[in-house]
DRENLO-984413 format. One record per residue: residue in three letters; x, y, z of N, C-alpha, C in turn. Coordinates in steps of 0.001 Angstrom, whole numbers, padded with zeros to 6 digits, always signed. Example, Ala and Ser with C-alpha at 12.3 -4.5 7.8 and 13.67 -1.06 7.14 Angstrom:
2
ALA+013190-005690+007800+012300-004500+007800+013200-003300+007800;SER+012850-002250+007080+013670-001060+007140+012900+000030+007870;
***
This chain:
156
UNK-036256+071242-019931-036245+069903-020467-035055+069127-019960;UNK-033757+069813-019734-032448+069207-019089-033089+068889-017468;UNK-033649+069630-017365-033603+069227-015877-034814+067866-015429;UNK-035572+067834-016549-036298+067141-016567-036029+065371-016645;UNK-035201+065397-017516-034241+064348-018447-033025+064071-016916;UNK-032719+064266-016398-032052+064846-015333-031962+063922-014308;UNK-033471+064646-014016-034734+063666-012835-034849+062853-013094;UNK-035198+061880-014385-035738+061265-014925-034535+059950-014770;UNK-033363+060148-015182-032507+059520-015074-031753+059069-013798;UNK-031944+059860-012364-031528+059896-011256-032949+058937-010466;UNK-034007+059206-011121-035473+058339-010405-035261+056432-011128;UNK-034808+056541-012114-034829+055405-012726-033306+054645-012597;UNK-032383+055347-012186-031529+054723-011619-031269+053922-010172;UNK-031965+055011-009183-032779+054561-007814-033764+053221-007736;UNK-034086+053507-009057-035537+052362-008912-034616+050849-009429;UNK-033289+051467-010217-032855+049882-010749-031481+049527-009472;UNK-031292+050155-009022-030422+049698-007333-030770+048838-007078;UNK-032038+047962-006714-032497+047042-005202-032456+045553-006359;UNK-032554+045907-007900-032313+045100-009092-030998+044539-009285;UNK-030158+045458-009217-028625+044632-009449-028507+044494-007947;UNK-028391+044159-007313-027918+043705-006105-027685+044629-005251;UNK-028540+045832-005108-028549+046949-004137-029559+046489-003191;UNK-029225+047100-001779-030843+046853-000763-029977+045791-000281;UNK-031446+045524+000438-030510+044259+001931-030582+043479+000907;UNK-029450+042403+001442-029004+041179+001054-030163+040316+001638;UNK-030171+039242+001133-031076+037670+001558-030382+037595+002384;UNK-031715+036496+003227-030898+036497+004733-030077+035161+004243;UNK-028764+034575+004546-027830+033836+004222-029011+032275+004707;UNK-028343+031207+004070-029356+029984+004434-027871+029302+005347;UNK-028211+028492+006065-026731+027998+006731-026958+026831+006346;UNK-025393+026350+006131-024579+025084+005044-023927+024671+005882;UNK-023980+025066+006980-023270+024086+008577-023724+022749+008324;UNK-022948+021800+008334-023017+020629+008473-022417+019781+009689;UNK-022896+018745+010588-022393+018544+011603-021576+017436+010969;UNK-020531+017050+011333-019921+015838+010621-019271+014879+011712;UNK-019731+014005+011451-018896+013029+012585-017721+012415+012574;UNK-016922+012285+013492-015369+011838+013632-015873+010252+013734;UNK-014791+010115+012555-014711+008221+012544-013727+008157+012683;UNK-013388+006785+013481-012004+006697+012816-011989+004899+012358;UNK-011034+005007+011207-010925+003638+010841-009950+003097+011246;UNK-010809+001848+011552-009277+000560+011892-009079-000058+011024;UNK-007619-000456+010581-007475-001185+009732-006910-002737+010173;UNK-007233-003159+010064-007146-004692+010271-005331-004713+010595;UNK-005238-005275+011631-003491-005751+011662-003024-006725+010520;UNK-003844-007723+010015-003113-008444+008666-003792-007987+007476;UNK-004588-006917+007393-004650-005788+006381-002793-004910+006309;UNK-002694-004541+006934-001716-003700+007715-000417-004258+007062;UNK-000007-005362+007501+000734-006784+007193+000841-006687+005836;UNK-000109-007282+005144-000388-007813+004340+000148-006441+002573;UNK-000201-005297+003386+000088-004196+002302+001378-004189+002769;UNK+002092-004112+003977+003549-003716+003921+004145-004555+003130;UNK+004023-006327+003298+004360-007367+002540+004421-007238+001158;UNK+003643-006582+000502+003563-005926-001061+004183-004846-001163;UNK+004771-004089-000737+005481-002659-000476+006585-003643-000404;UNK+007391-004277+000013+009053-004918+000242+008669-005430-000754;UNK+007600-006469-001056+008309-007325-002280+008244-006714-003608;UNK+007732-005239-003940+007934-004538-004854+009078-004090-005184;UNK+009714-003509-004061+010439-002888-003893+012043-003792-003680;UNK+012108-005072-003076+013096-005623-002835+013416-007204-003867;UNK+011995-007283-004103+012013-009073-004064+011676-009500-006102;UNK+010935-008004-006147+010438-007938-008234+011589-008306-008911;UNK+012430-007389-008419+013701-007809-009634+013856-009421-009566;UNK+014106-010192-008920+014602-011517-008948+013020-012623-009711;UNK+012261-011978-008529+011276-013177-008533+010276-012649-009239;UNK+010360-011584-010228+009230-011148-010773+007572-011264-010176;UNK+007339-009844-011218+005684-009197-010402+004617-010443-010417;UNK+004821-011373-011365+003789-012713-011000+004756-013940-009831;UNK+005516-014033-009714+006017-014449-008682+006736-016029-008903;UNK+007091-015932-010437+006944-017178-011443+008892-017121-011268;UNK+009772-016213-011099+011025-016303-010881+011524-016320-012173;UNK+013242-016601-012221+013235-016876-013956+014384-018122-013855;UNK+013735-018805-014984+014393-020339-014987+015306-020171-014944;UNK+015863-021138-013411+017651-021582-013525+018319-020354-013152;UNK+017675-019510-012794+018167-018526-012347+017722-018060-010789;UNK+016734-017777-010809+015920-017081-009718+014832-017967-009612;UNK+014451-018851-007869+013083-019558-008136+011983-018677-007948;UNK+011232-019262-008501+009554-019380-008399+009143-018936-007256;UNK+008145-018076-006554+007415-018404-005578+006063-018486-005430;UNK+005468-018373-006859+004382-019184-007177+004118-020660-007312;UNK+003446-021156-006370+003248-022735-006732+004570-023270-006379;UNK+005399-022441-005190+006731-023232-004485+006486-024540-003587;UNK+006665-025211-003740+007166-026707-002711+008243-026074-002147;UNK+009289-025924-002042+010504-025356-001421+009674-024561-000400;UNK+009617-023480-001057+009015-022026-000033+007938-022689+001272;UNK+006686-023613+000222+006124-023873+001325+005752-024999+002095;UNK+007024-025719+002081+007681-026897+003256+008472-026266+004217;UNK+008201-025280+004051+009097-024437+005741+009160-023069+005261;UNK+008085-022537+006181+007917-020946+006079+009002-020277+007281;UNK+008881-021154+008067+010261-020162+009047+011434-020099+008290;UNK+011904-021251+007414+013272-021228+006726+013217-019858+006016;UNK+012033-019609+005156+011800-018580+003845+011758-017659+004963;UNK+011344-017010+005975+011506-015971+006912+012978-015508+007350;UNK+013755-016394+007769+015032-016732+007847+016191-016073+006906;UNK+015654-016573+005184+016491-016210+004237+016095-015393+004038;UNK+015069-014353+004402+014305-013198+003768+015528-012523+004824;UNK+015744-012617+006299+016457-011680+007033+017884-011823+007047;UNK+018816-013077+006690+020241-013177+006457+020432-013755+005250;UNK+019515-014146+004212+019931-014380+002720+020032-015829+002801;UNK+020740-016110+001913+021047-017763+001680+022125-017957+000481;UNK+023300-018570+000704+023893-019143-000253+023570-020444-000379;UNK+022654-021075-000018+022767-022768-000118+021947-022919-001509;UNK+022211-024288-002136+021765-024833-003383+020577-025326-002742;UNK+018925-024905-003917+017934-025516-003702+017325-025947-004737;UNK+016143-026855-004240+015751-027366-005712+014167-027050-005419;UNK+013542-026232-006208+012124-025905-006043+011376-026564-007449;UNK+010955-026954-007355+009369-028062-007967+010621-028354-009017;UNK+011488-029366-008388+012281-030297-009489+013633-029237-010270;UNK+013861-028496-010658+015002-027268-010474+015688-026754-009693;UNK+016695-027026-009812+018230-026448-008793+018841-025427-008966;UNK+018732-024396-008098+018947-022949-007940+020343-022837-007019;UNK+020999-022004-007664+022400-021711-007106+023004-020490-006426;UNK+021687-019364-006855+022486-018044-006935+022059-017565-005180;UNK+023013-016838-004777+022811-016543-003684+021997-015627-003421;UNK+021143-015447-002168+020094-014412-002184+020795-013963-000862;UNK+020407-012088-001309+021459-011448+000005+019636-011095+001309;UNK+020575-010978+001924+019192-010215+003057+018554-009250+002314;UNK+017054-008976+002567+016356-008388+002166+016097-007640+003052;UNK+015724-007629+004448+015089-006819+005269+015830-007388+006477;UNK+015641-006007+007584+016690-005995+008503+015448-006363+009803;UNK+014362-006719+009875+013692-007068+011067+012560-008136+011244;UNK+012168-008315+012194+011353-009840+012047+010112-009402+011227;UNK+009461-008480+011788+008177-008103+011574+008066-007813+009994;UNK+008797-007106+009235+009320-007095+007294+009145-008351+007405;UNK+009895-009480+007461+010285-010434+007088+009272-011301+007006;UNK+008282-011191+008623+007109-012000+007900+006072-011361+007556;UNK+005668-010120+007132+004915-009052+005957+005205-009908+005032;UNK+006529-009682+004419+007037-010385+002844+006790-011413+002255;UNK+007315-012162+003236+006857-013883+003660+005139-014329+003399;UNK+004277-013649+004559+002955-013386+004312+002561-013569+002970;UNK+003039-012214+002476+002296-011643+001049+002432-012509+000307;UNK+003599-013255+000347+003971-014178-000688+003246-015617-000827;UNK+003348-015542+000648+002414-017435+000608+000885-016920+000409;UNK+000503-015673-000108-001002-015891-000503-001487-014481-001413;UNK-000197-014647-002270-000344-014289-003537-000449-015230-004922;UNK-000814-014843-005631-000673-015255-007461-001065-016603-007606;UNK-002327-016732-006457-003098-018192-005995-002580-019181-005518;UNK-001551-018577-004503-000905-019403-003228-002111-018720-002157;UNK-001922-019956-001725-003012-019736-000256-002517-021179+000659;UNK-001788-020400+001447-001059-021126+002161-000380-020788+003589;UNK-001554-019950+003823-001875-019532+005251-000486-018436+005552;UNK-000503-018397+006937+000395-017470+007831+001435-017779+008745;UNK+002411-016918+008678+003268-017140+009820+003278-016002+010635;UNK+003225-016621+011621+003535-015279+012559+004836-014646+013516;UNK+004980-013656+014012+005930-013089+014934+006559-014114+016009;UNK+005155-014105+016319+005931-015125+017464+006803-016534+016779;UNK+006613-017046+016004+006782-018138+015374+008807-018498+014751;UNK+008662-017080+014868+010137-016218+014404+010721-016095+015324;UNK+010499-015506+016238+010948-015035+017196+012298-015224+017871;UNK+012707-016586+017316+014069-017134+017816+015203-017046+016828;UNK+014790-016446+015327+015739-016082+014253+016782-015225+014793;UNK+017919-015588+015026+019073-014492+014844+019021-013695+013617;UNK+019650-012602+013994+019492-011569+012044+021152-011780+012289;UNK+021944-012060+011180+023132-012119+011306+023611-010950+010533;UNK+024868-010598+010533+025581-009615+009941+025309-009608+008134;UNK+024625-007916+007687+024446-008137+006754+026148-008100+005440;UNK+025698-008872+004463+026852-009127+003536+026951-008284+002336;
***
């Protein structure tokens, strides 16, 4: 009877092998996928236009705050500027050697000196950029070439 019980258990173990995952495997299905190389361009005043938001986060928030509204009598505006945008080479200019001069933006006279912000043409009109067509300024572009004759003077 042991030997029977034996057999019995060695035949029915054989038979449950190919059940749990004994025996050939499935033949594999292939998940190769061919994928194609893109590459993206990003627009040069895409390009521009994000560096211009990267400096003025980073250089220009503290004064002129994230809406671009400045703070009275203190720091101007460059939302809805007359100053700023009656001469974008000037604002390019003070973006790269600063400005101590007294201005008066939409009727308010500003005193405090602004130091250089950025040490090259190309920052300067990113910044510049971003600014004349942010916080529903739309007031077009300046460009490189347009600059081009700015001295950067010694920073202070």
């Amino acid at each position: 009877m042991k030997k029977i019980s034996i057999l019995f258990l060695i035949i029915a173990g054989m038979m449950a092998l190919p059940s749990c995952g004994g025996g050939e495997a499935p033949a594999e299905k292939s998940t190769a996928a061919v994928v194609e190389e893109k590459v993206i361009e990003i627009d040069p005043m895409e390009q521009m236009m994000v560096r211009g938001e990267q400096i003025y986060k980073e250089k220009c928030v503290v004064c002129h705050q994230a809406n671009g509204e400045g703070i009275l009598h203190a720091f101007p505006p460059l939302k809805d500027s007359d100053y700023l945008f009656a001469d974008k080479k000037r604002a390019v200019q003070q973006v790269l050697n600063g400005s101590h001069e007294e201005m008066v933006v939409n009727g308010i006279t500003y005193t405090a000196p602004m130091p250089p912000q950025v040490d090259n043409h190309a920052d300067a009109v990113a910044v510049i950029n971003y600014v004349l067509n942010s916080w529903g300024n739309e007031e077009g572009y300046i460009t490189l070439e347009e600059v081009k004759d700015i001295e950067i003077g010694p920073r202070w």
